[in-house]
C-alpha positions in Angstrom: 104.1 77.0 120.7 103.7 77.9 116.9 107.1 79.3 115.2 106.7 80.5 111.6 109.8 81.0 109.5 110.8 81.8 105.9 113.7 80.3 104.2 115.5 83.4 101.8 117.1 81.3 99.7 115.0 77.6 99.7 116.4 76.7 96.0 120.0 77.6 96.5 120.1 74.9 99.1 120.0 72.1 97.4 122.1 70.8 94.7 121.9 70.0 90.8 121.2 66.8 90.4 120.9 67.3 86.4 123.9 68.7 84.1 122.3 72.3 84.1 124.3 75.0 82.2 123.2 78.6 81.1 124.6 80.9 78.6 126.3 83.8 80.1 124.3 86.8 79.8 125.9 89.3 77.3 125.8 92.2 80.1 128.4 89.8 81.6 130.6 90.2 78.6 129.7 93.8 78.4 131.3 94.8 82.0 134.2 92.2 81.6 135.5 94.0 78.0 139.6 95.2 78.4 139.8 92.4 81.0 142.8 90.0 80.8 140.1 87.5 82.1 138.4 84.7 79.6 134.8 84.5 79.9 133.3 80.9 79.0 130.4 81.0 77.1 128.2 79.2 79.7 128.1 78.6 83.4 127.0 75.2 84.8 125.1 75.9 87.8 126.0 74.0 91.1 122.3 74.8 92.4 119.0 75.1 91.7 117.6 78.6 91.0 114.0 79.8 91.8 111.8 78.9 88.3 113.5 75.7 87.5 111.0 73.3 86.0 111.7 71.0 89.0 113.1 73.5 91.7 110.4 73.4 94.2 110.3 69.4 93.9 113.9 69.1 94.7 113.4 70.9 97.4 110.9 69.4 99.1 113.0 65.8 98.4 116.1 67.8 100.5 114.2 69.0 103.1 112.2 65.6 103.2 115.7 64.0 103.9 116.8 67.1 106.4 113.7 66.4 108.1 114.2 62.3 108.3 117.8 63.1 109.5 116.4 64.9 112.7 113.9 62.5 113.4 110.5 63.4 111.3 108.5 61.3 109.2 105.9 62.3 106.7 102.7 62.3 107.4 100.0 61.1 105.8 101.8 61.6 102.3 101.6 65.6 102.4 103.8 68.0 103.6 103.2 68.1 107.4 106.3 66.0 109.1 105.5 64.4 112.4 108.5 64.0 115.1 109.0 60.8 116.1 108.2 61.8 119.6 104.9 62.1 118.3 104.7 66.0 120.0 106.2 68.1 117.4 104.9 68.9 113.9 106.3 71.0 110.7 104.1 72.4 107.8 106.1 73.3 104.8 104.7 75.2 102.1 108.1 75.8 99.7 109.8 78.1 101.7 107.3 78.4 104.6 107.6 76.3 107.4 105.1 76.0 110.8 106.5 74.2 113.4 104.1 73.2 116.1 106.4 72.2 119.1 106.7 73.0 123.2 108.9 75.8 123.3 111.9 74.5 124.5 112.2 72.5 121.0 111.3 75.4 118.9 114.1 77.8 120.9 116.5 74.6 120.4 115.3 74.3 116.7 115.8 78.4 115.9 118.8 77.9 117.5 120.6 75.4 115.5 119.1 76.9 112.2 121.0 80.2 113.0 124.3 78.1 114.3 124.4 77.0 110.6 124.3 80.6 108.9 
């Protein structure tokens, strides 16, 4: 069985690993004026945000380590993960994953995905 799925929000899963911080955008200021409220002059983000310099690299190191967690390898160096059981593949493309399974692991594998929403 073949199960395609898209991840909405790929970046805001995985975590800064660098000191990132932005300046807060003055329509932020704007919409807070009369507020009792202090608004810093940055943010530091907590995660990484789609057109980060390294955003799509840090995520294919966390879902490299998700994948190792559930039992996949790498294979051959790219981005197709082999199950240890030798039966089960995943092709990731940023927020694209394949997932070449029986269907019993791909109902089991949708299945804990959603469990975790």
């Amino acid at each position: 069985m073949v199960c395609v799925m898209d991840i909405s929000d790929t970046f805001l899963q995985v975590c800064q690993r660098e000191f990132v911080r932005i300046q807060v955008p003055e329509w932020v200021h704007e919409a807070r004026k009369g507020q009792q409220d202090v608004i810093p002059e940055y943010w530091q983000l907590g995660r990484r945000l789609p057109g980060q310099r390294n955003a799509a690299q840090r995520w294919a190191e966390h879902f490299g380590a998700i994948c190792a967690e559930h039992g996949f390898e790498n294979f051959q160096g790219g981005t197709i993960y082999r199950h240890r059981s030798g039966e089960t593949y995943l092709s990731i493309h940023v927020d694209d994953i394949i997932l070449v399974a029986s269907e019993e692991f791909c109902i089991s594998f949708h299945r804990e995905r959603s469990a975790r929403r």
